[in-house]
N, C-alpha and C positions, 0 to 999 in steps of 0.2 A: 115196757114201751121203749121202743128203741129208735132215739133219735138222731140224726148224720146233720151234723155240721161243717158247713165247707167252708174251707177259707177261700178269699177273696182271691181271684185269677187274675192275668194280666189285663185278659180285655177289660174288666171291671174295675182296676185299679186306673188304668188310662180313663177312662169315663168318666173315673171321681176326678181325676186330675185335672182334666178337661173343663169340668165344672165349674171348678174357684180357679180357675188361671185367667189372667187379662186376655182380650182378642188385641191384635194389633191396633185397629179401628179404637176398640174402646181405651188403650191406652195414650192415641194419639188425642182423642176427645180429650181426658185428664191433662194432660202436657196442654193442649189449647185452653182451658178453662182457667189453670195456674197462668199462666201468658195472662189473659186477659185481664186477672183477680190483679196482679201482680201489674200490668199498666194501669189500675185505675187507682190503687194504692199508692205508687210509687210519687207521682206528685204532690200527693197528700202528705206525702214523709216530707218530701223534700221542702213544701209550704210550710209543716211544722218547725221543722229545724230551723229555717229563716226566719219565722216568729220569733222562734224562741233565744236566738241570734240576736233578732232587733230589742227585743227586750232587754237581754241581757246591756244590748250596748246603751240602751236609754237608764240603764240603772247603774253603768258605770260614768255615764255622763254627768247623773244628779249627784253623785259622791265626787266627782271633781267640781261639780255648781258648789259644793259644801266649802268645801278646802279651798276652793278661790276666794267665795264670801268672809272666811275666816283671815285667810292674806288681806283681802284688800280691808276690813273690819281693824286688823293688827298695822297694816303701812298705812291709811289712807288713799292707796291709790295699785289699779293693776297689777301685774308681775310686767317688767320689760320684755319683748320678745325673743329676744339673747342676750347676751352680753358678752364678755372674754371667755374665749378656748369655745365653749360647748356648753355654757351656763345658760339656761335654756326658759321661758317660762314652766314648767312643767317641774325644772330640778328647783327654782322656787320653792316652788308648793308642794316638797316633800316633805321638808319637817311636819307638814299638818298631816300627813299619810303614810299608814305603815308602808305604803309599794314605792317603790320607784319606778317611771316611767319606762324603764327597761324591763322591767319584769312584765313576761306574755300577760299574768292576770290582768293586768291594767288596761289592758288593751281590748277595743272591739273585737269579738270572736269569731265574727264572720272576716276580720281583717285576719286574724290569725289564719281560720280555717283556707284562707285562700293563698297561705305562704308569705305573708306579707313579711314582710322585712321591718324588725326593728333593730337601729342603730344607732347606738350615741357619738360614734366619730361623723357619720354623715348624718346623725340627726331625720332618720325614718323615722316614722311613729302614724299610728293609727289615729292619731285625736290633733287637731292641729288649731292654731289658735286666732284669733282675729287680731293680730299687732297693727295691722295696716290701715284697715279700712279698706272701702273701695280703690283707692287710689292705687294706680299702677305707678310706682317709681322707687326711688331711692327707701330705703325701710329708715333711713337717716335725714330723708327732705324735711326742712324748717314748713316750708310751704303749707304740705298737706298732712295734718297729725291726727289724722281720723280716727285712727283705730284706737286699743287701749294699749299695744304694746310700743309705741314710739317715744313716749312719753321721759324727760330727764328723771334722775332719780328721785332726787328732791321734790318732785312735784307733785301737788296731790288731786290726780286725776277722779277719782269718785264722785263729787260732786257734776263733773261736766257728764256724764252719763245720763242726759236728761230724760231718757223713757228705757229705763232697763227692760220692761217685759216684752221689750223690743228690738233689742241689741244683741247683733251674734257675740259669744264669747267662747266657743269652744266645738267644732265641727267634727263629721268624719274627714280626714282628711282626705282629698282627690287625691287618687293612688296613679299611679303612672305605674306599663307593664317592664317588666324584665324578664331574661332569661331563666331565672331562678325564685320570682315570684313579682311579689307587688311592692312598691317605692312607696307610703306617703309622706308630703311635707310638711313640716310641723307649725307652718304658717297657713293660714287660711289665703287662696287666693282666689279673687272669681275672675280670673280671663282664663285664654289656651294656655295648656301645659307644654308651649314649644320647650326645645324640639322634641318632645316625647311623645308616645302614645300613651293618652289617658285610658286609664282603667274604669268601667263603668260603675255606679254605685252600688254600694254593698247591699243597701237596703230597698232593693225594687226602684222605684220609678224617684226616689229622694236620697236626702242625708238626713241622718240625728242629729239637732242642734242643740246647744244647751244656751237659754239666755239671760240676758242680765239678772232677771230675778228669777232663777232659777230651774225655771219651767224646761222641758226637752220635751222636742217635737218633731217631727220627721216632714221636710220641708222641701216640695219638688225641687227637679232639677229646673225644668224650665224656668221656674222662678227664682229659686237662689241663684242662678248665677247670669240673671236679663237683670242688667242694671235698672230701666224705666223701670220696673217690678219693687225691686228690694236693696236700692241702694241705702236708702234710710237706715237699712236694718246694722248695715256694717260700720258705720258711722258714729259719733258719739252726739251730736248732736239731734243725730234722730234726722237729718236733712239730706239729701240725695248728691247733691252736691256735684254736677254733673261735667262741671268744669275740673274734676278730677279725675274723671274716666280718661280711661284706654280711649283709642280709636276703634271705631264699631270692628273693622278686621281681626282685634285681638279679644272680642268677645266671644265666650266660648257657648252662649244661646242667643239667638238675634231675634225670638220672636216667643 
C-alpha cells in the first residue's frame, strides 16, 4: 500500500493563519469591552481605597482618644494648644506614644496620599485640635475660654467638660491648597480659611471627629462648621454660646 503524504502548502498554511488571527473589528470589540469592564471598576477601586483611608483615619483617631484620656487621667486637665517655640498639644501627648506627630504613620492617609504637608516649624499636621472653641479671637482672650486648649497650666479643666460624648477634641484638620500639596492647621477652626483656598474634605461629604469620650464619627460639613447647628459641640460647657461667634460673613457654611 502506498501512501503520499503532502505537506501543508502556502495557500493552506494562510488559511490556518487566517483562522486563529483577531479581525480588526473583533479586536476593536475586545479593547471596547476592557474600556467599559475597566470604567465600572474603576470607581469601585477608587470608593475602596477612600473606605479604607477613612477607616484607617478613625483608628488613628481612637489611639490619639487613648493617649489624650491618659494625659488628661495623669494632669487633670487637656494638653495647652501651644506653648514656647513649637510645643504643641500633640508633642504633649508623646510620651504616651511611641510616634511623634511628625512621623507620616500618625497621620491621616488620605491627608498623606494627597501630599499634605507635615511640619513642625510651621506646625502642618493632619489632625488638628479643639483649643478654642467656637470663638473666633485671640487663642489668649480671658473673655472666651471655650475650648480645651486655652486653659493656664495650673488649672484643672476635666471636670468643666460637662457632656464629653459631645465635645470636639480632635479633628481632620481643614487643609488649605498650595503649590506643593495640602497645609492643615493644627488648631480646629470653624470660620473661612482667609486668605486661603480651602481644600475640600478628605473624607467625602464630612470630617472624622474624635470626642470627648472617645467615640469617632464622621460629621458633615454642613453641620460642623453652621454654628446654630454644632456650636455646643466645640464648647466645654456643652452651650452654643452665640455671643462668641464670628460675624455670619466669616462663616464658612450659612445654611
Amino acid at each position: 500500500m502506498n501512501m503520499k503524504i503532502e505537506a501543508p502548502g502556502p495557500g493552506r498554511s494562510a488559511e490556518s493563519h487566517r483562522a486563529s488571527a483577531f479581525t480588526l473589528v473583533e479586536l476593536i470589540v475586545a479593547i471596547a469591552i476592557i474600556g467599559v469592564l475597566a470604567a465600572l471598576l474603576l470607581p469601585v477601586l477608587s470608593r475602596g481605597k477612600a473606605l479604607a483611608h477613612s477607616t484607617a483615619c478613625r483608628n488613628q483617631l481612637r489611639q490619639i482618644g487613648l493617649t489624650l484620656s491618659m494625659y488628661v487621667s495623669d494632669h487633670g486637665r487637656y494638653p495647652s494648644l501651644v506653648g514656647k517655640g513649637t510645643n504643641t498639644w500633640a508633642d504633649r501627648l508623646y510620651p504616651s506614644t511611641p510616634r511623634h506627630w511628625t512621623n507620616y504613620s500618625w497621620h491621616c492617609p488620605a491627608y498623606i496620599a494627597s501630599k499634605g504637608i507635615v511640619s513642625l516649624e510651621e506646625l502642618w499636621t493632619s489632625y488638628a485640635y479643639n483649643g478654642t472653641g467656637i470663638f473666633d479671637g485671640p487663642w489668649d482672650s480671658d473673655e472666651f475660654q471655650l475650648g480645651l486648649g486655652t486653659r493656664p497650666r495650673y488649672s484643672k479643666s476635666e471636670p468643666e467638660v460637662l457632656v464629653p460624648s459631645a465635645m470636639y477634641t480632635v479633628a481632620d484638620a481643614r487643609a488649605i491648597e498650595s503649590r506643593v500639596g495640602i497645609r492643615g492647621s493644627f488648631n480646629m477652626r470653624p470660620y473661612v480659611l482667609l486668605p486661603f483656598q480651602e481644600a475640600g474634605p478628605l473624607h467625602g461629604p464630612g470630617y472624622n471627629i474624635l470626642f470627648g469620650d472617645g467615640h469617632v464619627a464622621l460629621v458633615k460639613r454642613n453641620d460642623y462648621l453652621f454654628p446654630p447647628r454644632t456650636a455646643h459641640n466645640w464648647n466645654r460647657d456643652n452651650q452654643p454660646h452665640p455671643e462668641a461667634w464670628a460675624p455670619t460673613a466669616y462663616w464658612a457654611v450659612h445654611d
